[in-house]
C-alpha positions in Angstrom: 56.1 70.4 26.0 56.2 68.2 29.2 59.5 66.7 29.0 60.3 64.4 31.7 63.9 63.8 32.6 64.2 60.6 32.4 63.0 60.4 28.4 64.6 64.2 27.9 66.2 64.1 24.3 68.6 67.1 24.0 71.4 65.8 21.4 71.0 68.0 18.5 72.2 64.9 16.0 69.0 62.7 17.8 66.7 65.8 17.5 67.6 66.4 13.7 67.1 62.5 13.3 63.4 62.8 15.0 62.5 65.5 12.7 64.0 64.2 9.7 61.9 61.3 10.7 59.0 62.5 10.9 56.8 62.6 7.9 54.2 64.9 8.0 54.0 67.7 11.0 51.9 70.0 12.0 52.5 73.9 12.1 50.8 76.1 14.4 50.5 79.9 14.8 48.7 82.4 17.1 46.5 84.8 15.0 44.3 87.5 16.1 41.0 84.5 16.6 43.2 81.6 17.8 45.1 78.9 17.2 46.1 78.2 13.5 47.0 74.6 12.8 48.7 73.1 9.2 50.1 70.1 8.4 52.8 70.4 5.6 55.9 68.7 5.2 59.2 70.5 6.8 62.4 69.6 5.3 65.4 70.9 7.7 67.4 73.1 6.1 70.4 73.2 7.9 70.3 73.0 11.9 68.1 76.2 12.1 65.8 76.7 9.1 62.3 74.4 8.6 61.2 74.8 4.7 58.1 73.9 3.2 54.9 75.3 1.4 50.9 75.3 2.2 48.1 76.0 -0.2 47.5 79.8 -1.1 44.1 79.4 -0.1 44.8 78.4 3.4 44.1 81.6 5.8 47.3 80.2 8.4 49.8 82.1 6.7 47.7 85.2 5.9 46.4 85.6 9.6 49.7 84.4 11.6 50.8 86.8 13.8 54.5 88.0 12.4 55.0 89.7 15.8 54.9 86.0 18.0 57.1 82.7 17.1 55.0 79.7 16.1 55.5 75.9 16.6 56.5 73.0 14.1 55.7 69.5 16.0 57.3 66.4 15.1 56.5 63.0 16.0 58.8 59.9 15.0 58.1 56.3 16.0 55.4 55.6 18.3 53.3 52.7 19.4 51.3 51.1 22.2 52.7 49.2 24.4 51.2 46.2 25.8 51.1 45.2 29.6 51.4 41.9 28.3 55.0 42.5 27.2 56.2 42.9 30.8 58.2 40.0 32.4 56.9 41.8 35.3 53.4 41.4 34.1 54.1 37.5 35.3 55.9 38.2 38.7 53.6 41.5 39.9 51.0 41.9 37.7 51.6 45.6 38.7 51.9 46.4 34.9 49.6 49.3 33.1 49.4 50.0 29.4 51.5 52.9 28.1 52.6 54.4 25.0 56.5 55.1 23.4 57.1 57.7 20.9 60.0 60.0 20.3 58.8 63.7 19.5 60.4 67.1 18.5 59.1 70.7 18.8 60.8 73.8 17.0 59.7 76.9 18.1 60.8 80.1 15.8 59.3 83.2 13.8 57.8 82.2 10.3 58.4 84.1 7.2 56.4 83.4 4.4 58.3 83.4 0.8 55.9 84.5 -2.6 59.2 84.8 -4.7 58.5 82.2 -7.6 62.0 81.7 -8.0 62.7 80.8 -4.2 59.2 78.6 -4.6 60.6 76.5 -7.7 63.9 75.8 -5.4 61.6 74.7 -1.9 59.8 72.7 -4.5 62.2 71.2 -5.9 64.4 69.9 -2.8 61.4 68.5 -0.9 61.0 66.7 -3.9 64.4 65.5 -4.1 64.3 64.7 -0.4 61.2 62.4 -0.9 61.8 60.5 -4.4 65.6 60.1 -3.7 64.8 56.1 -2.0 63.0 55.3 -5.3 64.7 53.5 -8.0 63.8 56.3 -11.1 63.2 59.7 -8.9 60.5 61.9 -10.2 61.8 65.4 -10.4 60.4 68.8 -10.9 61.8 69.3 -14.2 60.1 66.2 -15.8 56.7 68.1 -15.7 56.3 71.3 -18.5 57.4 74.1 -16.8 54.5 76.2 -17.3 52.4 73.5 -15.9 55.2 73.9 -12.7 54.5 77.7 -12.7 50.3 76.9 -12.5 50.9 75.3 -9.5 53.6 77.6 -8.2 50.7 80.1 -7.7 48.5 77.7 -5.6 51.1 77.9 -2.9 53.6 79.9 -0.5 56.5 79.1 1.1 57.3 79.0 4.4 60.2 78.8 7.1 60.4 78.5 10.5 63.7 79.8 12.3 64.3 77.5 14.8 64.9 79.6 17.8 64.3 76.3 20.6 64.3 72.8 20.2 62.5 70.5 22.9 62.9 66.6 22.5 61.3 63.6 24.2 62.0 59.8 23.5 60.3 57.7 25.5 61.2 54.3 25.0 61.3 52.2 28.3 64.3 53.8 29.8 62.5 53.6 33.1 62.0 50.1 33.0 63.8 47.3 34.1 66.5 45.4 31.2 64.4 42.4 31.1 60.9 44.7 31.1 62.7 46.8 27.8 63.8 43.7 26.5 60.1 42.3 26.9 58.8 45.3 24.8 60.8 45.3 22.3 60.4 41.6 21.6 56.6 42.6 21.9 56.6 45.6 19.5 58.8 43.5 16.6 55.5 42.5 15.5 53.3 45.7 15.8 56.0 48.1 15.4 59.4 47.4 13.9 60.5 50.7 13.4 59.7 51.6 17.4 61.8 48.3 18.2 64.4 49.3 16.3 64.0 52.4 17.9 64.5 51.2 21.5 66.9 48.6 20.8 69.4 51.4 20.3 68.6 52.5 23.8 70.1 49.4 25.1 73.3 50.1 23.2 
C-alpha cells in the first residue's frame, strides 16, 4: 500500500479502531488463475486473528493458494473534499480537489474452518458484534436450531493471521490549521463521521 509519511498510521490501538470501523472488507487471495476477491465481514479477534465466513459456493476459498498469505482491506471514513473548503481557495486559488479516508490492510495466511461447531461460534459473535447497538439484539439462538444448521452448510469459515498491518489516515495533516479547520467545517455537512474523524487530528 502506498503509504505516505506524512498520513502513515502505525499505532496498533488506531489501526484496530480503522478495522473495527470498517463495515464490510474485501478479501483477496492469489490462486492458480489470479486474483480472488470477497467481501465478507471480518470481526478482529484479538490483535492477530480476522474471523468471518463466505458462501460455500464461492470458488475463493476452494482455489486460494494455502502456500502464499492473502490480503483483508479495510476502509474507514472517507469523503471528498471540496477546493471550496480551503481559506486558501480565497487568498491563492492554488487549491485542487482531493479525497480523505483512513484505511487498513492485514496481510496473513488463511485457514478455512468446516467444523460446524467452530461455524455456530463465528456465527454467533459476528452476530453479537453487529446487533449489540440495537435496543432488543437478535441472536442466533432465537432461530430453530436445525434451521441454524441449514444454513451452517451454505458457508465456511475463515481467518486470516495477521502477519503485517499497514495504515493510512489521511485527513489534512499537510495542510495549514486554518485549511484543516476549513474542511472540517466543510465536511460537517457531507460527512460527519470524516469530520469527526479529523477533528481529533487537531487534538
Amino acid at each position: 500500500m502506498y503509504v505516505p509519511p506524512a498520513f502513515a498510521e502505525t499505532r496498533p490501538e488506531e489501526l484496530h479502531a480503522i478495522m473495527r470501523t470498517a463495515s464490510l472488507p474485501v478479501l483477496v487471495s492469489p490462486t492458480a488463475t489470479g486474483l480472488a476477491a470477497t467481501h465478507l465481514p471480518l470481526s478482529l479477534d484479538g490483535t492477530d486473528k480476522l474471523v468471518g465466513h463466505m458462501a460455500r459456493a464461492n470458488q475463493h476459498w476452494r482455489e486460494f493458494d494455502p502456500h502464499a498469505e492473502s490480503l483483508a482491506i479495510f476502509t474507514a471514513v472517507d469523503g471528498y473534499v471540496s477546493p471550496s473548503w480551503y481559506p486558501t481557495k480565497a487568498e491563492t486559488g492554488k487549491v485542487v480537489p482531493t479525497w480523505n479516508y483512513q484505511a487498513v490492510h492485514a496481510t496473513g495466511r488463511l485457514e478455512i474452518v468446516e467444523d460446524q461447531a467452530a461455524l455456530l461460534e463465528i456465527v454467533s459473535r459476528l452476530t453479537d458484534r453487529f446487533e449489540s447497538p440495537r435496543a432488543t439484539p437478535w441472536t442466533v439462538s432465537d432461530a430453530p436450531p436445525d434451521y441454524i444448521a441449514g444454513h451452517l452448510k451454505g458457508i465456511v469459515g475463515v481467518v486470516l493471521h495477521i502477519t503485517k498491518l499497514q495504515g493510512v489516515a489521511k485527513l489534512s495533516q499537510n495542510k495549514s490549521l486554518a485549511d484543516r479547520e476549513g474542511v472540517i467545517a466543510g465536511a460537517e455537512a457531507e460527512s460527519p463521521a470524516l469530520a469527526a474523524a479529523m477533528r481529533r487530528t487537531l487534538d
